[in-house]
N, C-alpha and C positions, 0 to 999 in steps of 0.2 A: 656570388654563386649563380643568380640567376633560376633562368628554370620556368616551365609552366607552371603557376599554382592552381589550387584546389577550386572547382568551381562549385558553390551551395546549390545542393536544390533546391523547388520552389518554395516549399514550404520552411525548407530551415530559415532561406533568405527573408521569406515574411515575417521566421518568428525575433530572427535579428533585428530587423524594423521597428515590430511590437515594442521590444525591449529599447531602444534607442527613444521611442514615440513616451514612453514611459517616465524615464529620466527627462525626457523635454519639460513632460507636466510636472516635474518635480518629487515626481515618489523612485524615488531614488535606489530605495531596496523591492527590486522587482524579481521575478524568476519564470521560466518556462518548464513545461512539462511534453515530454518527448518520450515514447516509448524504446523500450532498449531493444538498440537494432535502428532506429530512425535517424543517427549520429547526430546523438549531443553533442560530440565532443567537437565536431564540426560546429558547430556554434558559440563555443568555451574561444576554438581558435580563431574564426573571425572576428569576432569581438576584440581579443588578447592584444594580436597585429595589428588590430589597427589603433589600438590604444596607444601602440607600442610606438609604429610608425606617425603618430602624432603627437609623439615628443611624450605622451604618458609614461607611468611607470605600474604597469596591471600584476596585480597577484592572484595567482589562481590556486584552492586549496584543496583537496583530496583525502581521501584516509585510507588508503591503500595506494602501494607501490606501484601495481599493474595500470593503476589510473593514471598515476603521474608519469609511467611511461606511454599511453595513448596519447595525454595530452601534449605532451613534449614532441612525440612526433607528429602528431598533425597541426602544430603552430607550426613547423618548418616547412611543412605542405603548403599552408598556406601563405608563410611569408618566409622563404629559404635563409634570407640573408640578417633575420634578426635573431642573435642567439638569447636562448633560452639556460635559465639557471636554475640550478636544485638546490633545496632546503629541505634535508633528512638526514636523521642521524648523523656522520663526519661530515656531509656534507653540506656546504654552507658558500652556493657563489652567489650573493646578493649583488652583485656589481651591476649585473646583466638585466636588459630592457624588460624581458620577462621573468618574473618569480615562478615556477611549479614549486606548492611547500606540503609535506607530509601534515596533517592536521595533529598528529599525537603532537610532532616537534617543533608548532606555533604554539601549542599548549603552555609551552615552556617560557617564559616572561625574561627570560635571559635570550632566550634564542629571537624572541621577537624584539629585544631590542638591538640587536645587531643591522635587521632591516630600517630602511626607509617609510615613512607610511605613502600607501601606495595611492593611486590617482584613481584607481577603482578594483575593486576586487569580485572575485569569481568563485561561487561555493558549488562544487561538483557534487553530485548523491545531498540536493539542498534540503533533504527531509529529516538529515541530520541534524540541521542548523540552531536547532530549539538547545538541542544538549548544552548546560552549564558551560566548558569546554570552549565550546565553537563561538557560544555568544560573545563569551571572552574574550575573543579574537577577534568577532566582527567587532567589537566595540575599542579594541584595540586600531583596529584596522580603519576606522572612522565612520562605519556603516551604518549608528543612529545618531549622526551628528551629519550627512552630508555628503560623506563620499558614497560615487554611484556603485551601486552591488546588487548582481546576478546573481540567481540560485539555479541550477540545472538538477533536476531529478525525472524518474520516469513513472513516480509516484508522489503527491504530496501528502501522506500520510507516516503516522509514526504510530507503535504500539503501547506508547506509555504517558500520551495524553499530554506529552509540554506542548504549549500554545505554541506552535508554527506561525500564526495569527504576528504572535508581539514581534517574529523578526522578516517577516514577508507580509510586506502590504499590497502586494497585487500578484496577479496572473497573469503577465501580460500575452502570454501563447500559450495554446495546449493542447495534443492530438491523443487518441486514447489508441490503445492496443490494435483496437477492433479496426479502427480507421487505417493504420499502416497495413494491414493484411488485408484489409476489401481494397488499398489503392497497388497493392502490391508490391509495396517494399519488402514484405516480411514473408515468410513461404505461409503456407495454410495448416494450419496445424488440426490434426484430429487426437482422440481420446480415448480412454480407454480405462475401466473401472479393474484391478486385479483386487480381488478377494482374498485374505489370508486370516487364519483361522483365531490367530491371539491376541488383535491387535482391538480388543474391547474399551472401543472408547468411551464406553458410559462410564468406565473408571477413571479414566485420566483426568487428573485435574488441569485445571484453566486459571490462570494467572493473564492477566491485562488484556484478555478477550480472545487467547488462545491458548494451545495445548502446553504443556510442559514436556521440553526435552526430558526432562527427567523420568517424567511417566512413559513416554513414550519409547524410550530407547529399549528396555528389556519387552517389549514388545516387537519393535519391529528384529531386534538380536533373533529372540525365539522363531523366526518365520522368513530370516534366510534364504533356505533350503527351497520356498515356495516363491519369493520374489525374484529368484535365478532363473526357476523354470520358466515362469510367468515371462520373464523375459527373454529365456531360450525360445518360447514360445512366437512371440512378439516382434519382437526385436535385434535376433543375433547380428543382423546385417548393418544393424543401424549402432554410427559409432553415438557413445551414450555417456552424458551425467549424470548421476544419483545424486539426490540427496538425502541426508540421514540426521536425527535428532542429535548424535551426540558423537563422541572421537568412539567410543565401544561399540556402537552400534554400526558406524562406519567402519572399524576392521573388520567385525564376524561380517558384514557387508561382502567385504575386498576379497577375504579368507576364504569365502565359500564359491566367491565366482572364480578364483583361482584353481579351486579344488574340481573345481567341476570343467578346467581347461579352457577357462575364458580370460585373459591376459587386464589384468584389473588394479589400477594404482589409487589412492588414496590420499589427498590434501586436509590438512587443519590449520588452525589460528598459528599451531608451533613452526607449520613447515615453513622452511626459512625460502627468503626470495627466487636464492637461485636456485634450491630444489624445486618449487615451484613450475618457477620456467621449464625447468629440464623435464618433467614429467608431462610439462602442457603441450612441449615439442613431440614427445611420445603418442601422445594421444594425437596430435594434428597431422603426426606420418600416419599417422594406422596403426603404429605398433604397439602401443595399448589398445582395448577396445571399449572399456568403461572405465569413468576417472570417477572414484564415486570421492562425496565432500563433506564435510561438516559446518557449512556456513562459512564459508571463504569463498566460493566461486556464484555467487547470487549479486553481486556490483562487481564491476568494474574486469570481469571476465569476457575475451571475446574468442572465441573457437567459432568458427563459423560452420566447418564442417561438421558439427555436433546433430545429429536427428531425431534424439531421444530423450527426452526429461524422463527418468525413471523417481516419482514421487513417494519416495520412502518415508517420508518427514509431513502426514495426515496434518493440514492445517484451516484453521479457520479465518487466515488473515490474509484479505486478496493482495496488499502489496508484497507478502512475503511469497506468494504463489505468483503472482505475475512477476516477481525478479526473476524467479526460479525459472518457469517457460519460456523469459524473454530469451536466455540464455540457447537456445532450440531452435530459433526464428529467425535468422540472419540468413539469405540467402549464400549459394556455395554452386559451384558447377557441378549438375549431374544432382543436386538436390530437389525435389518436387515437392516435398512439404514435411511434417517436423511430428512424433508423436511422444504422447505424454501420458504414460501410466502411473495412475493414479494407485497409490496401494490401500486399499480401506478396508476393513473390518465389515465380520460378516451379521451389519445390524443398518436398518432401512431408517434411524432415525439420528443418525449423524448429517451435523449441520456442516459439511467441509465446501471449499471453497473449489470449484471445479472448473475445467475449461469453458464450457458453457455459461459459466458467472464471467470471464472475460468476452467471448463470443458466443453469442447465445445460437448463432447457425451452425456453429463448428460440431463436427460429425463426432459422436461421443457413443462409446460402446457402453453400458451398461448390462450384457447378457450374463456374465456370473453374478450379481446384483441380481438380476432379472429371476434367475432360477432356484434364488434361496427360498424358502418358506416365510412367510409371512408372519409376519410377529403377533398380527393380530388375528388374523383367519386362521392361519395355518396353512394357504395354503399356499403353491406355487404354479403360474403367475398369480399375481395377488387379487384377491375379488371382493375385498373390502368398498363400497360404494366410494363413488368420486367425491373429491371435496367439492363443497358448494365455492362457485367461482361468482362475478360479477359484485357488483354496488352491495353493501352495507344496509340493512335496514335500519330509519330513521329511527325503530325503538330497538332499544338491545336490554333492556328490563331484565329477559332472561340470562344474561350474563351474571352469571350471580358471585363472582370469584374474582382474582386479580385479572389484567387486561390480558387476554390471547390472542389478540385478533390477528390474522393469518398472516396481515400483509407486516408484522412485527418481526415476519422472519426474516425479511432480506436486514434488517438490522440483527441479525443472530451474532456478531462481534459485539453489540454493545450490552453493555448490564443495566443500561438506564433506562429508564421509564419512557419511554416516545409513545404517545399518542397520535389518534388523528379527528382531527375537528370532521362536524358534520358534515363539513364541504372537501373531507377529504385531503386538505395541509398534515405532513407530520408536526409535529410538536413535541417543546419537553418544560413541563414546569419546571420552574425555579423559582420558588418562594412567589413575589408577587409578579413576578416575570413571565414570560414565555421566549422559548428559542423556538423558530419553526425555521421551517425547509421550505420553501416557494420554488413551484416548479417553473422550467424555461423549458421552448424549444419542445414538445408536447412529453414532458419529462424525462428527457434525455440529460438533464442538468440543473441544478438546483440552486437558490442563494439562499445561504441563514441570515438570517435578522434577529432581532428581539423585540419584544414590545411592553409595557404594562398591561395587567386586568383591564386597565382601565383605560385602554385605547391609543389615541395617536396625539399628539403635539404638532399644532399648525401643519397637518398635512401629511406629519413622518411619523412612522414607530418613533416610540420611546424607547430610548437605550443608555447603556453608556456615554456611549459614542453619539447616539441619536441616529445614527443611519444602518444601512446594510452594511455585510462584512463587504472589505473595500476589494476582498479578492475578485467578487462576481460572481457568477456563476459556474458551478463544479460540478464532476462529475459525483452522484451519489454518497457514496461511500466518503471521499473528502470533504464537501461539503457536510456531512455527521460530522465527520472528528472536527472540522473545524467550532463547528457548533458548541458541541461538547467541549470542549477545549475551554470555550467562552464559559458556558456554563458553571464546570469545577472552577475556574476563578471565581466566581461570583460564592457560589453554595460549595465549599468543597465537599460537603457532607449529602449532596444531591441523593435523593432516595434511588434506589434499585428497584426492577420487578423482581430480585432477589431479597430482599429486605425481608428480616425476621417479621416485622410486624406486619408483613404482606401475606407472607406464608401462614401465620395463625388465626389469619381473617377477624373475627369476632365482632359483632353485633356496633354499629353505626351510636353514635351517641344521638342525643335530645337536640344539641345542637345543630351537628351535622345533618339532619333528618329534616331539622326547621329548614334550613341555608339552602340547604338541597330540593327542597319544595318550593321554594321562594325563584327559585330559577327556573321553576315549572319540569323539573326533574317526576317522572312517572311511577310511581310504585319504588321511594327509596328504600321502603320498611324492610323488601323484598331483597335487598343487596346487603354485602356483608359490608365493614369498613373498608377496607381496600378497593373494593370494587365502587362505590358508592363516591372515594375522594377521586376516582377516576372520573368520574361523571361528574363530577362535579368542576374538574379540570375542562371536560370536555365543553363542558356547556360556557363555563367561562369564556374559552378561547373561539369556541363557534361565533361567540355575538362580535368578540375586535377582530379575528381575523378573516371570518367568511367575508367578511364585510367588502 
């Protein structure tokens, strides 16, 4: 066939190096991190081909159809003349130098013995790879025994806590959100707070550090009528995805921008492939003008003419909000930049995850926010005195209650206990342990460790392992769950700042009051229990880790 193929740019090309530099040292299960929009899949395909063209036999694995159709076409991009083969459902041509296979239909122990075991494999959306499921498959595939294996995602995070840790031992590449859009791959996105009147999240419950569809949906159902105009207002020009908690909430969605003459189709987990597509062509002519979704179009969706995240689905989980906006960010002709209305509820003390937690410069409206009354004053704008910012004082005696200290909120996903030593490390006991967060790069990125109470072994934390996690240094948020991750192996039973026995506080024992003096702890009498084993954490971890 011939043909020009595909040329990488700078950065994919480096992060393919990375990854090759990786397997040279021998850690064999490595993976990159790539914002959606910065083409991973350009890096899935150079790697594939050339495994392919060197007499390997590469398998690359996916859990949606629309991926294994990207990747399929962009290995012929970049190698024309090496055919590529499918493994899903009927389909079954393992003959062919490249595998693309559905992950449900590796699942299948019948269908993976039909294949060959491959010479290196490729885990697309790798922040899946923790699942039961998938393990079974790298381990099938020969991925903790030896054979070399990639994980690509645009996020290394997961919301249900299985250790990512046991099947990815490194980072070898990673660009965040913020960096494709200050280098100008991505358009510029701004923000925008829409207020609607039912969507009371101090009700909703939270299950694995976010909201529940379930609470959610007859919430955002009731406030329709106000998320339309909000976007009549906004947005009519700009073609638009929705997102929405649940399949009911996404038709009275569909139903009401219909009603009101806005040309509006609707995807779920049932709609089948090819309805799919057809609807995706709809929206890519213009002839839909919002495709609203129920968690189908957050991986492996690419619309590039899309301008609009309409965030119907209030969340507290930044990989789930940054799938959603990558979605918006894909450069398009005649595009200048991308916006995303956030739908929130009319209360100043919801901890949601917003454009500003991916780009802390990016232009964010907050004026309906801005003109509600005050929950605590009463009044609007709000004249409640500023919070006290800067350093921590060395005594906090007066903290008389469990830990609140201010900077606990950028970990508002987590339920656990993180502290920070007097020198300002986060941290999280575990028994006689500590997990902290060590900052890199003037905290732009962070590495977990572990250590004992009781210091360091010839030179290194004590751990498991004896060293730092082998990932490196991550961005925030990852670097936590990585942490954590570690941690519930160790204690599955890790206290909460939610914990009953946190919340009833109650008077410090003879012991802990001795123990707690003994470490030169100030006025312990003055603290309740909870408060008091904090300090007594703290002071612990100040003397090995300030150190």
């Amino acid at each position: 066939m011939g043909g020009v193929t595909r040329v990488l740019r700078d950065y994919q090309q480096a992060a393919v190096q990375a990854v090759y530099a990786e397997w040279a040292k021998g850690v064999n299960r490595t993976a990159i991190i790539l914002p959606t929009g910065a083409g991973k899949t350009d890096c899935i395909a150079k790697i594939a081909t050339t495994e392919a063209q060197a007499g390997g036999r590469p398998l690359i694995m996916a859990h949606r159809s629309e991926l294994l159709d990207q990747i399929t076409e962009r290995c012929g991009m970049h190698a024309p003349d090496i055919p590529v083969g499918r493994v899903q459902a009927a389909r079954n041509q393992t003959s062919r130098p490249i595998t693309v296979a559905m992950t449900p239909t590796l699942a299948s122990e019948k269908r993976r013995a039909r294949l060959s075991r491959p010479s290196l494999v490729i885990c697309d959306e790798a922040h899946h790879a923790a699942s039961p499921s998938q393990t079974a498959i790298l381990a099938w595939a020969g991925a903790f025994d030896g054979t070399r294996t990639m994980g690509v995602t645009a996020t290394m995070a997961r919301g249900d806590r299985r250790g990512l840790g046991d099947v990815w031992s490194s980072i070898a590449y990673q660009k965040s959100l913020k960096w494709a859009i200050d280098k100008g791959w991505l358009v510029e996105p701004r923000g925008r707070a829409v207020v609607t009147d039912h969507l009371n999240l101090d009700d909703a419950k939270i299950n694995r550090g976010d909201y529940t569809d379930s609470d959610l949906a007859p919430m955002v159902s009731q406030d329709v009528d106000q998320i339309v105009k909000a976007w009549q207002d906004q947005a009519a020009e700009r073609p638009t995805i929705a997102f929405t908690p649940n399949v009911q909430s996404a038709e009275d969605l569909t139903r009401e921008f219909v009603a009101q003459g806005v040309t509006a189709e609707h995807v779920f987990g049932s709609t089948s492939h090819a309805d799919r597509q057809q609807i995706y062509a709809r929206v890519a002519s213009g002839e839909t003008r919002v495709l609203v979704n129920c968690m189908v179009a957050t991986e492996g969706f690419d619309l590039p003419a899309l301008s609009c995240a309409l965030m119907c689905r209030p969340t507290r989980s930044a990989p789930l909000y940054q799938q959603c906006v990558g979605r918006i960010l894909r450069r398009y002709p005649g595009k200048n930049d991308a916006l995303v209305l956030d739908v929130v509820g009319a209360s100043r003390h919801q901890k949601l995850i917003t454009l500003v937690d991916l780009h802390e410069t990016a232009e964010y409206d907050t004026k309906e926010l801005d003109e509600l009354p005050c929950e605590d004053c009463g009044m609007a704008p709000c004249e409640c005195p500023p919070e006290e910012t800067g350093e921590r004082p060395d005594t906090r005696v007066r903290l008389l209650g469990p830990a609140t200290y201010d900077e606990i909120d950028l970990f508002s996903t987590s339920d656990l206990n993180w502290l920070f030593t007097h020198g300002g490390v986060r941290f999280l006991p575990v028994g006689d342990r500590m997990v902290l967060l060590w900052p890199h790069d003037d905290g732009e990125l962070y590495q977990a460790g572990h250590c004992t109470v009781r210091g360091y072994d010839n030179g290194r934390y004590v751990g498991r392992d004896g060293q730092w996690d082998p990932a490196g240094p991550l961005p925030l948020d990852e670097a936590r769950r990585r942490a954590e991750d570690w941690a519930l192996t160790v204690e599955p039973s890790i206290a909460s700042r939610s914990s009953s026995w946190r919340k009833r506080g109650g008077a410090p024992s003879e012991g802990q009051l001795g123990f707690a003096r003994g470490l030169g702890i100030e006025a312990p009498e003055l603290m309740n229990k909870a408060r008091l084993s904090d300090e007594i954490s703290i002071a612990l971890a100040s003397r090995v880790i300030d150190k």
